[in-house]
C-alpha positions as a printed Julia matrix, in Angstrom:
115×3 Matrix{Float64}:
 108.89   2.74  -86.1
 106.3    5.57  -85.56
 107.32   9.6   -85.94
 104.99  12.3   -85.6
 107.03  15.34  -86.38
 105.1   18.83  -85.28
 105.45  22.28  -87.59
 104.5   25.27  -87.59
 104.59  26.69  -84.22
 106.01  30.56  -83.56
 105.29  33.83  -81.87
 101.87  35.46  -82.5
 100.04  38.51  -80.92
  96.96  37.77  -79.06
  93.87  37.72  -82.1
  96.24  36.18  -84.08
  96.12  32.58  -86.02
  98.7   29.75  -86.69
  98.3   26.28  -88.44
 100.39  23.59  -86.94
 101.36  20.36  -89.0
 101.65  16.85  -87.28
 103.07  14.4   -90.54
 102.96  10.8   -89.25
 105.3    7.76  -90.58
 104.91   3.94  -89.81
 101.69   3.65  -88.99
  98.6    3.22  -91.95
  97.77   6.82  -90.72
  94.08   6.64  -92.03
  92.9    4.33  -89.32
  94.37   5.95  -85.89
  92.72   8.7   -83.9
  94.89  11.73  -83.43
  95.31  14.29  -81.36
  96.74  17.19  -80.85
  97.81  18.12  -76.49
  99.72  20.9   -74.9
 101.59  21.75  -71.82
 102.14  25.22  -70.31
 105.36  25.72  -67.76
 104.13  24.25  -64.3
 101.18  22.95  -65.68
  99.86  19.27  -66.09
  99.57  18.18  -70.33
  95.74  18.78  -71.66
  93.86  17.39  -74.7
  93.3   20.34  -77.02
  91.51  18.45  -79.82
  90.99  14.49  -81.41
  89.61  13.64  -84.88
  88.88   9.75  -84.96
  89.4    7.82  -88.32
  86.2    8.56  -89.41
  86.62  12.35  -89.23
  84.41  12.84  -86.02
  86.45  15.45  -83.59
  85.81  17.16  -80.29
  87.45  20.01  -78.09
  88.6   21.25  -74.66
  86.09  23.69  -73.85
  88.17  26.67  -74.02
  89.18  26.19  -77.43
  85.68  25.44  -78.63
  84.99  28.0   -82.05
  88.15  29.02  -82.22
  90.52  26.21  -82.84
  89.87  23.13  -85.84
  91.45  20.35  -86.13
  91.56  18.16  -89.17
  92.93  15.49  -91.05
  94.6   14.63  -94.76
  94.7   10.65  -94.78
  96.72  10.78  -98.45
  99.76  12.9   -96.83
  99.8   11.1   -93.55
  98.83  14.87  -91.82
  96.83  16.34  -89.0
  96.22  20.08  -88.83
  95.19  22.09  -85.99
  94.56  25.35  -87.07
  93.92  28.06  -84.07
  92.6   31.09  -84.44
  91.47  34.14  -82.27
  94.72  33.1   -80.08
  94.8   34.55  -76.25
  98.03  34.88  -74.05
  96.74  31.84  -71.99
  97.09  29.7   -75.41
 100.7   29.88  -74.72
 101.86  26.03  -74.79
 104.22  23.57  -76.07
 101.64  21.53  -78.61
 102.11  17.71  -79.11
 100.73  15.35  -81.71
  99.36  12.17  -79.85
  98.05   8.87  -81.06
  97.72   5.35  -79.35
  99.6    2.18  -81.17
  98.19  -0.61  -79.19
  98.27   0.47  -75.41
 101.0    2.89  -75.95
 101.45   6.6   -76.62
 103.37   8.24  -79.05
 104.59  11.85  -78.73
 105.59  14.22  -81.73
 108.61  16.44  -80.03
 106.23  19.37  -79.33
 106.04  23.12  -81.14
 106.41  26.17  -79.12
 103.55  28.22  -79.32
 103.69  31.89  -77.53
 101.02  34.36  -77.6
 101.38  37.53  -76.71
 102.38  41.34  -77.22
């Protein structure tokens, strides 16, 4: 059975940074794409950021520069850090990948920013 368990979420002030943690069981973790999504309240869910198997990655445009996401194949992790955070980054963040045709969710991490 695939898990993708989310970390590291919180309350930050706007110009702030967090790291969130995705850790991944029952799947061989190195091959999948991952990615990382979020939904705001009354708003549809959005790709934030994918990094293939091979370590290739791309962006929504309006976290280009300031967010990263990565990978660590030998713990079974993806990372997203964010950085120069703005009140409209507020979001519940899910870790996504595709088994076959379908789509598994992490249970999302609560990410507020503001003052």
């Amino acid at each position: 059975q695939v898990q993708l368990v989310e970390s590291g979420g919180g309350l930050v002030q706007p110009g702030g940074s967090l790291r969130l943690s995705c850790a991944a069981s029952g799947i061989i973790f190195n091959i999948y794409t991952m990615g990382w999504y979020r939904q705001a309240p009354g708003k549809q869910r959005e790709l934030v950021a994918g990094i293939r198997s091979g370590g290739s990655t791309n962006y929504a445009d309006s976290v280009k520069g300031r967010f990263t996401i990565s990978r660590d194949n030998a713990k079974n992790t993806v990372y997203l850090q964010m950085n120069s955070l703005k009140p409209e980054d507020t979001a519940v963040y899910y870790c996504n990948t595709k088994v076959a045709v379908n789509d598994v969710w992490g249970q999302g991490t609560q990410v507020t920013v503001s003052s």
